[in-house]
OpenMM code with the backbone's topology and positions (N, CA, C; nanometers):
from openmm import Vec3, app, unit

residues = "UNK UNK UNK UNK UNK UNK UNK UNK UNK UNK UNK UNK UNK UNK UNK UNK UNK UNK UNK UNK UNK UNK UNK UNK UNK UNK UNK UNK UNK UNK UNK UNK UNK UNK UNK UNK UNK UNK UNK UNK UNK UNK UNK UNK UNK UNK UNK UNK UNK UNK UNK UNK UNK UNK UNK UNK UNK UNK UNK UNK UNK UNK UNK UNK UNK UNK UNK UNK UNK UNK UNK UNK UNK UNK".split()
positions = [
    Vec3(14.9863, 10.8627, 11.5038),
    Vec3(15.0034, 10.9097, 11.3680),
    Vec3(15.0252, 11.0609, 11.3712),
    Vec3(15.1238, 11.1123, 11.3016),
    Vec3(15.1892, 11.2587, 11.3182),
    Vec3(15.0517, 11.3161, 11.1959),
    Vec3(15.0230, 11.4540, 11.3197),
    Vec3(14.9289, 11.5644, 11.2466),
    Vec3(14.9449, 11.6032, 11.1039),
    Vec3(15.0749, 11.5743, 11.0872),
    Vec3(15.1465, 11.6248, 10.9266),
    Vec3(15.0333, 11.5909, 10.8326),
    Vec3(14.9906, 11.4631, 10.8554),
    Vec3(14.8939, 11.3869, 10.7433),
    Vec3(14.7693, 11.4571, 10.6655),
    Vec3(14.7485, 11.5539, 10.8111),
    Vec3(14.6238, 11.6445, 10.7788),
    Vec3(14.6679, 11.7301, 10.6697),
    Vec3(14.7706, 11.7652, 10.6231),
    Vec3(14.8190, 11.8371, 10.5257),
    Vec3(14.8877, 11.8116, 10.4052),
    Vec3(14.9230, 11.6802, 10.4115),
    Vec3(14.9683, 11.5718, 10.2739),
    Vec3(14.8712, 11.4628, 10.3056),
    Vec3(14.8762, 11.4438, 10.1503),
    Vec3(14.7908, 11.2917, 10.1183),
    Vec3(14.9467, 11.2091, 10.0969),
    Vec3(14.9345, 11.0692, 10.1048),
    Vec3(15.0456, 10.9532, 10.0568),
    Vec3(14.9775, 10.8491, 9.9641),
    Vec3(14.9845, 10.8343, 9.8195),
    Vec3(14.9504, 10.7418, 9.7079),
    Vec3(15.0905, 10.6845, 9.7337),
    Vec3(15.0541, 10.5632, 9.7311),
    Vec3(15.1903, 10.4571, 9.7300),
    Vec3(15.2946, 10.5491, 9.7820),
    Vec3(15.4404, 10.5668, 9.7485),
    Vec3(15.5276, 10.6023, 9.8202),
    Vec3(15.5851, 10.7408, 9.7954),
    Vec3(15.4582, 10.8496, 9.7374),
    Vec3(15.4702, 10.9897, 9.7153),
    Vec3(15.3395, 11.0589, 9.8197),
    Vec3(15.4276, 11.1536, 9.8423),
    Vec3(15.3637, 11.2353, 9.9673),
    Vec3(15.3206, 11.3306, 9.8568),
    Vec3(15.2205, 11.4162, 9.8723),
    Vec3(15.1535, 11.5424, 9.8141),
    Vec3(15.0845, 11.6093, 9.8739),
    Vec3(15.1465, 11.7698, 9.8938),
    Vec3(15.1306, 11.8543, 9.9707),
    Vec3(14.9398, 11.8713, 9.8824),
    Vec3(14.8750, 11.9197, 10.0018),
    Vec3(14.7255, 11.9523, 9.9574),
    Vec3(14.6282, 12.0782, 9.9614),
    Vec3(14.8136, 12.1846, 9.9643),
    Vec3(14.8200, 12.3105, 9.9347),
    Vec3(14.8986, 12.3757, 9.8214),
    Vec3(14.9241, 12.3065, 9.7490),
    Vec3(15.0288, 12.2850, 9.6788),
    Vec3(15.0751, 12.1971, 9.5644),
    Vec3(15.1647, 12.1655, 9.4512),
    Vec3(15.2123, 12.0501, 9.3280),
    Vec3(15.3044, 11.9975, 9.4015),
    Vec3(15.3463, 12.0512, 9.5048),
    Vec3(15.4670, 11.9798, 9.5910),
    Vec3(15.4215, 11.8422, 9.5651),
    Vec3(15.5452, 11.7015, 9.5674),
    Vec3(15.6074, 11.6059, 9.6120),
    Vec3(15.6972, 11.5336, 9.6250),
    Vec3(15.6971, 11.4445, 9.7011),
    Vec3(15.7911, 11.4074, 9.7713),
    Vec3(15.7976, 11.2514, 9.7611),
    Vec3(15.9093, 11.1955, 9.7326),
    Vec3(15.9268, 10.9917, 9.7326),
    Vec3(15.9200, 10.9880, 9.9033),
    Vec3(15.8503, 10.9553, 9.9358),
    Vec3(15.8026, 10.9034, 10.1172),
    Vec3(15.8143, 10.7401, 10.1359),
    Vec3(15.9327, 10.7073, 10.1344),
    Vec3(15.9493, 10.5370, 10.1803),
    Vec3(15.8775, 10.4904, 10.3000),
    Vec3(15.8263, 10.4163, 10.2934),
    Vec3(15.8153, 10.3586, 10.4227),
    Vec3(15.8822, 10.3536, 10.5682),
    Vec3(15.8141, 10.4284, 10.6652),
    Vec3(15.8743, 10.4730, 10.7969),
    Vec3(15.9922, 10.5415, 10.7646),
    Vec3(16.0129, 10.6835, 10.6844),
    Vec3(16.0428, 10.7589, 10.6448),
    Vec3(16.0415, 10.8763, 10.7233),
    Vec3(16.1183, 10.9453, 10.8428),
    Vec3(16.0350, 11.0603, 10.8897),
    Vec3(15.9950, 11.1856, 10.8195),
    Vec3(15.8709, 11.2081, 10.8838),
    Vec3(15.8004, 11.3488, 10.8571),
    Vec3(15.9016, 11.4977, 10.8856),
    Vec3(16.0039, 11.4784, 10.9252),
    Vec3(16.0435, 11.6203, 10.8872),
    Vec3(16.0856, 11.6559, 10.7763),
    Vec3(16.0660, 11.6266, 10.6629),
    Vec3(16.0783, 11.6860, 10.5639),
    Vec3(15.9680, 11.7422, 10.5374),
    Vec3(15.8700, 11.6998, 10.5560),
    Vec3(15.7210, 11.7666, 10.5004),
    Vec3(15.6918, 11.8640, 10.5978),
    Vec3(15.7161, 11.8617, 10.7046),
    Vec3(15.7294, 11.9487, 10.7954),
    Vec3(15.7646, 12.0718, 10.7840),
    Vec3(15.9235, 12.0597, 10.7102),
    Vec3(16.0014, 12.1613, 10.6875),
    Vec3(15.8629, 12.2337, 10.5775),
    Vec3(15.8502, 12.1643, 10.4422),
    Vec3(15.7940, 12.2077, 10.3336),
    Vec3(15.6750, 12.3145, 10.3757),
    Vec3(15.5997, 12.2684, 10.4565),
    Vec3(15.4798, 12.3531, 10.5184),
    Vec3(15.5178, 12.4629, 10.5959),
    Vec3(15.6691, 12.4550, 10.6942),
    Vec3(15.7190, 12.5816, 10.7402),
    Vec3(15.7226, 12.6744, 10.6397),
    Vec3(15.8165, 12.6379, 10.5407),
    Vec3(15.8749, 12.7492, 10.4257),
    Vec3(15.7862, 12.7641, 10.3178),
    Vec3(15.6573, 12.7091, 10.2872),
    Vec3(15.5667, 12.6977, 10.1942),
    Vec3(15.4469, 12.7950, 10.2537),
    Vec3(15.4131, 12.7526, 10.3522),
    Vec3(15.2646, 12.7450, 10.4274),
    Vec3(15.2543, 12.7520, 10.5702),
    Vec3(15.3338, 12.8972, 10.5779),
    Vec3(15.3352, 12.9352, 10.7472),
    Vec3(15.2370, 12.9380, 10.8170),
    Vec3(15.0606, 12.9940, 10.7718),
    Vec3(14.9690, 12.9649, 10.8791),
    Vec3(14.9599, 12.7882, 10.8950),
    Vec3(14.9378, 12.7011, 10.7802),
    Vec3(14.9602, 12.5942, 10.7617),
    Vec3(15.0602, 12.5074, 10.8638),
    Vec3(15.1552, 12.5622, 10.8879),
    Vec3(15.2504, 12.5137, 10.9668),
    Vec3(15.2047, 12.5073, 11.1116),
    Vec3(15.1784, 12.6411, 11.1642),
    Vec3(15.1378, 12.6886, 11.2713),
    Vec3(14.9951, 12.6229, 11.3518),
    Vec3(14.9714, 12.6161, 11.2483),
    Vec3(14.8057, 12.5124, 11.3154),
    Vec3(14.8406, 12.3634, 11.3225),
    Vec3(14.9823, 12.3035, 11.2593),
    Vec3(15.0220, 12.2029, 11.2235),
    Vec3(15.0705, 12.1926, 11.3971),
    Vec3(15.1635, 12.2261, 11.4229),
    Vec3(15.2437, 12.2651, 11.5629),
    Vec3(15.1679, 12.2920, 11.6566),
    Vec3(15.0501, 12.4210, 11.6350),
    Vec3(14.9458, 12.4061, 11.7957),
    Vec3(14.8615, 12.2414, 11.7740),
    Vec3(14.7731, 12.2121, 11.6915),
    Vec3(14.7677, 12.0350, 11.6962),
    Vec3(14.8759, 11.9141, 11.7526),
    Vec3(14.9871, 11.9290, 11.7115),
    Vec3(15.0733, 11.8198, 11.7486),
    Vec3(15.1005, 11.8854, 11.9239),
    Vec3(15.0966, 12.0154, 11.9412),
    Vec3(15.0787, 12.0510, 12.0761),
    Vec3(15.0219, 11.9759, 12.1865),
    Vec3(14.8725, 11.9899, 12.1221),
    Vec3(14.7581, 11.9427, 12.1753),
    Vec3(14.7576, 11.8121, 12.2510),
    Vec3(14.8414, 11.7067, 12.1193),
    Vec3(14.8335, 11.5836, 12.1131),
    Vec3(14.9118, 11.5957, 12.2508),
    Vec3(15.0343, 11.6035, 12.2089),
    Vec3(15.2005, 11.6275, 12.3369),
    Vec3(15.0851, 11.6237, 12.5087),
    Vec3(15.0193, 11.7538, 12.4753),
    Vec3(14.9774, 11.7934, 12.6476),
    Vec3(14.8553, 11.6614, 12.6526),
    Vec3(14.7861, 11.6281, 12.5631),
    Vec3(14.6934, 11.5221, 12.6030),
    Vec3(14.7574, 11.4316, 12.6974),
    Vec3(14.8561, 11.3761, 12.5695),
    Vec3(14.9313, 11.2306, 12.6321),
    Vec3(15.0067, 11.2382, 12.7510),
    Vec3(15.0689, 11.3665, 12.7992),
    Vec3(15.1180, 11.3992, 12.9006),
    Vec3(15.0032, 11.4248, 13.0610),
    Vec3(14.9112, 11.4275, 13.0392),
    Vec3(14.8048, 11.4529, 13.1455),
    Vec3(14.7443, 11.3113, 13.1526),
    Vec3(14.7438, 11.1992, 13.0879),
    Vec3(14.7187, 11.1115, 13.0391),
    Vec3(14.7958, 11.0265, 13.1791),
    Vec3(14.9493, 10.9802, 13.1170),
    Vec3(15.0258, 10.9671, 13.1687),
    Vec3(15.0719, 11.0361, 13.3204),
    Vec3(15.0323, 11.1544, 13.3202),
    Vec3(14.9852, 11.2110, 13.4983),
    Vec3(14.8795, 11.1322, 13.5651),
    Vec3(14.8161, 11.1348, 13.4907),
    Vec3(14.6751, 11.0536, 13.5421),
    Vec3(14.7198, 10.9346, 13.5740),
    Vec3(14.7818, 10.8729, 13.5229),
    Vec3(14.8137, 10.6674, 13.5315),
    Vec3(14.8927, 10.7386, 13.6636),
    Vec3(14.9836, 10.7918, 13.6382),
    Vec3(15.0887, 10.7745, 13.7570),
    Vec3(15.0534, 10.8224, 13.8938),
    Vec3(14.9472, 10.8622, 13.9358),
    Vec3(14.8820, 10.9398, 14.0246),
    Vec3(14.7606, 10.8203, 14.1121),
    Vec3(14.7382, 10.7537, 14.0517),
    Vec3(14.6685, 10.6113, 14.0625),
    Vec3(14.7144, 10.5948, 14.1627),
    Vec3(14.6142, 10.5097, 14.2824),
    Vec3(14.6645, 10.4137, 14.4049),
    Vec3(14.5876, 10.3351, 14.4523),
    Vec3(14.6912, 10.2082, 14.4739),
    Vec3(14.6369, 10.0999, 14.4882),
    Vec3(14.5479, 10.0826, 14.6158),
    Vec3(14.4563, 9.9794, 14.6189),
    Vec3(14.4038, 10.0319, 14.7603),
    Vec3(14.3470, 9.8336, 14.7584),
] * unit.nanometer
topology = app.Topology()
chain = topology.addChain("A")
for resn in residues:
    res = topology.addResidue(resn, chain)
    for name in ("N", "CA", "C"):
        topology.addAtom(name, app.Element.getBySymbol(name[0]), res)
């Protein structure tokens, strides 16, 4: 689930920024770069903590995936 969430709520199929009156019609499996964008040009520290989090996630799953592949059978 993309970090974005931490910064919009979704009631049925409207996104609402939770810094903000911003919203947005959010269809179902809809991507998040639009809200994305909104928090760049709205809510630059907002953004920025948005991006080091989804960071975080990126290097987790990637050390993660080092880890599996580093495995041996014995």
């Amino acid at each position: 689930m993309s970090k974005i969430w931490n910064y919009f709520t979704l009631s049925g199929r409207i996104a609402f920024c939770k810094e903000c009156d911003y919203k947005k019609d959010f269809p179902p499996r809809a991507p998040t770069t639009t809200l994305a964008t909104h928090l760049k040009s709205k809510h630059p520290e907002q953004h920025k903590q948005f991006l080091d989090q989804s960071t975080e996630v990126k290097e987790k799953s990637n050390k993660e995936k080092e880890k599996q592949m580093t495995l041996k059978r014995t």
